[in-house]
N, C-alpha and C positions, 0 to 999 in steps of 0.2 A: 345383313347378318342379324339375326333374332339377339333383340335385347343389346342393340349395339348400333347407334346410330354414324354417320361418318366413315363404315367399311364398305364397299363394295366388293362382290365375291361371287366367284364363276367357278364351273366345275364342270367338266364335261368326259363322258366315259363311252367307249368303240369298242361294241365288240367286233371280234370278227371271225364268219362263221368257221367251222374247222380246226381254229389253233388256240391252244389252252392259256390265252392269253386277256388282257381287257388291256386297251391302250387310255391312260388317265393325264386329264392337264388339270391345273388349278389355280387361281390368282388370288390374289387379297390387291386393294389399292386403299387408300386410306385418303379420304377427300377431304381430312378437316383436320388439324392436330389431335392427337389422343394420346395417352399414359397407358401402357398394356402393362400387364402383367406377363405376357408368354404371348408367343405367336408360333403356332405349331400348323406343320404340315406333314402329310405322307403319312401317316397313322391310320395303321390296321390293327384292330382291336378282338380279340377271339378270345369264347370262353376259356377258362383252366384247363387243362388235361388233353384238347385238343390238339396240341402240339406238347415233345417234350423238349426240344432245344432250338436254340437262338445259334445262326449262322450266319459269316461275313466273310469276304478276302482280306486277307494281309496286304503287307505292301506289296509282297512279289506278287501277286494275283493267288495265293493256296486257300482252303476255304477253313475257317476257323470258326470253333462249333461252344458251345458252351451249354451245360443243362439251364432251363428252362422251368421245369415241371418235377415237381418230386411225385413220382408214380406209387412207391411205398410209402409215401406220406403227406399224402395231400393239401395237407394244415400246416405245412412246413412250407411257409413265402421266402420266397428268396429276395422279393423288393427287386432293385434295379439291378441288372443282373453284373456282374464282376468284368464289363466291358470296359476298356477306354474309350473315352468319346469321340465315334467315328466319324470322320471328316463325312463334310453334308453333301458331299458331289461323290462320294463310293461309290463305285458299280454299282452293290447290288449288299440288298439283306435281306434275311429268312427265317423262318421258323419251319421245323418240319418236327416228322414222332418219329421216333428213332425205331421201333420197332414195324410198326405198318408202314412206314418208307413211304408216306405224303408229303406234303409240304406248299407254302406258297413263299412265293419271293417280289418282293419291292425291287426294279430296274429301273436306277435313273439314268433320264435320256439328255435332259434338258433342264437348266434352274437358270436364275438371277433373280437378283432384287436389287431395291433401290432405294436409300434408307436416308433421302431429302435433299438432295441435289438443288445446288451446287452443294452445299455446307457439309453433305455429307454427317454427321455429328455422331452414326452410328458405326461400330468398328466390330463387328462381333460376327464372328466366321461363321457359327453352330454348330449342331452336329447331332449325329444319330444318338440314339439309345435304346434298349427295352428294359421292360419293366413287368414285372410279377407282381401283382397290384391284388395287396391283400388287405385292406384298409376297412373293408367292411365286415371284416373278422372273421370269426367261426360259428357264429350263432343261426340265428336263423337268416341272416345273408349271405351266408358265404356263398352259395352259388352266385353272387353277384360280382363276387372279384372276378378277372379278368388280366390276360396277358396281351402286352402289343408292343409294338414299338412303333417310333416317329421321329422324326425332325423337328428341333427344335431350333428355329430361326432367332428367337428371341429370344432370352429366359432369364430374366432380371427385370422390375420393372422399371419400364422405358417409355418416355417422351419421345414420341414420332410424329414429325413434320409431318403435316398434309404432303400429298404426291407419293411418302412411301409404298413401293409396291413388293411384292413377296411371289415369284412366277413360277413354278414348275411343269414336266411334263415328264411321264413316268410309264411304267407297263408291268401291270399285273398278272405272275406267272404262277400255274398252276402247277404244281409236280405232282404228277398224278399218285397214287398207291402202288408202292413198287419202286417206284424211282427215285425217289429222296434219299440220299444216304451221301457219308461224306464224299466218296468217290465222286459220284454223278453230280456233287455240289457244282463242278468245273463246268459242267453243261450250261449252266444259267447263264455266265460271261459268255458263250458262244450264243445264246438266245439275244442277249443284250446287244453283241455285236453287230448282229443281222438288226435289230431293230433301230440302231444308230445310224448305223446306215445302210440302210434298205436298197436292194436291187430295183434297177431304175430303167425302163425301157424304152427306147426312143426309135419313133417310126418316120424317116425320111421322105418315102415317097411308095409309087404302087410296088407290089410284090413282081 
């Protein structure tokens, strides 16, 4: 990891031809003690305006939508956006534009970590959030702020035992133009489904 000695880190991305989809895994291990500041995963990062709202499921599985993006007023940040902090194992979260009906979605498949065993010393669940990241103001940066959301695994600074590890496996979903809208939101858990668990074909002997 640049500018950080003692992390080892993998990442690895599948496409596969024909479905609007990118299958993603990723690790952190920590081979040496170290004091973090945050440890973050699952962040997808997009300019402003490209999306106008942040979407998730409730607890019953409904999809839950929130603005995003001020379209009549673009210099208007909203910061982190008015979410509770969603549990780090959720199905799935989104951004899409409410009017052009795109959108992409974050499906988790697979996580653990492991925060120094035996002793364990770290207690800290995480959890999603986004954020409208308006920090470089309105001058001559502002096309530089930026909307995304992520996992944050860590977010206090923390002394972590060598051994800690940080594991995910995830899949990145396209919703095409057209198809984004809250209704279709319901569609992703049914992408998700088939991805958890995948049809499985098994051949016995000759035909």
């Amino acid at each position: 990891m640049p500018y950080c000695d003692g992390v080892k880190t993998r990442v690895s991305y599948t496409l596969l031809a024909g479905l609007p989809l990118i299958l993603e895994s990723s690790s952190m291990e920590f081979t040496q003690p170290l004091v973090v500041y945050a440890v973050r995963n699952n962040e997808l990062v997009f300019s402003r305006g490209l999306h106008t709202h942040a979407a998730y499921p409730d607890a019953g599985g409904e999809p839950v939508t929130v603005p995003a993006y001020d379209l009549k007023n673009p210099s208007n940040f909203f910061g982190r956006l008015p979410v509770p902090d969603l549990d780090p194992d959720i199905p799935w979260v989104a951004l899409y534009h409410a009017e052009k009906r795109y959108g992409i979605a974050l499906l988790n498949l697979e996580r653990w970590t492991d925060t120094g065993a035996p002793a364990r010393p770290i207690n800290m669940p995480g959890y999603y959030y986004f954020m409208d990241y308006g920090q470089h103001g309105t001058g001559d940066r502002f096309g530089w702020n930026f909307l995304y959301f992520c996992r944050a695994e860590i977010f206090t600074i923390t002394a972590l035992p060598a051994g800690s590890a940080f594991h995910e496996h995830s899949a990145i979903l396209v919703l095409q133009e057209g198809s984004a809208s809250p209704r279709r939101l319901r569609d992703i858990e049914a992408w998700r489904k088939k991805l958890e668990h995948p049809p499985r074909i098994r051949y016995d002997g000759e035909r």
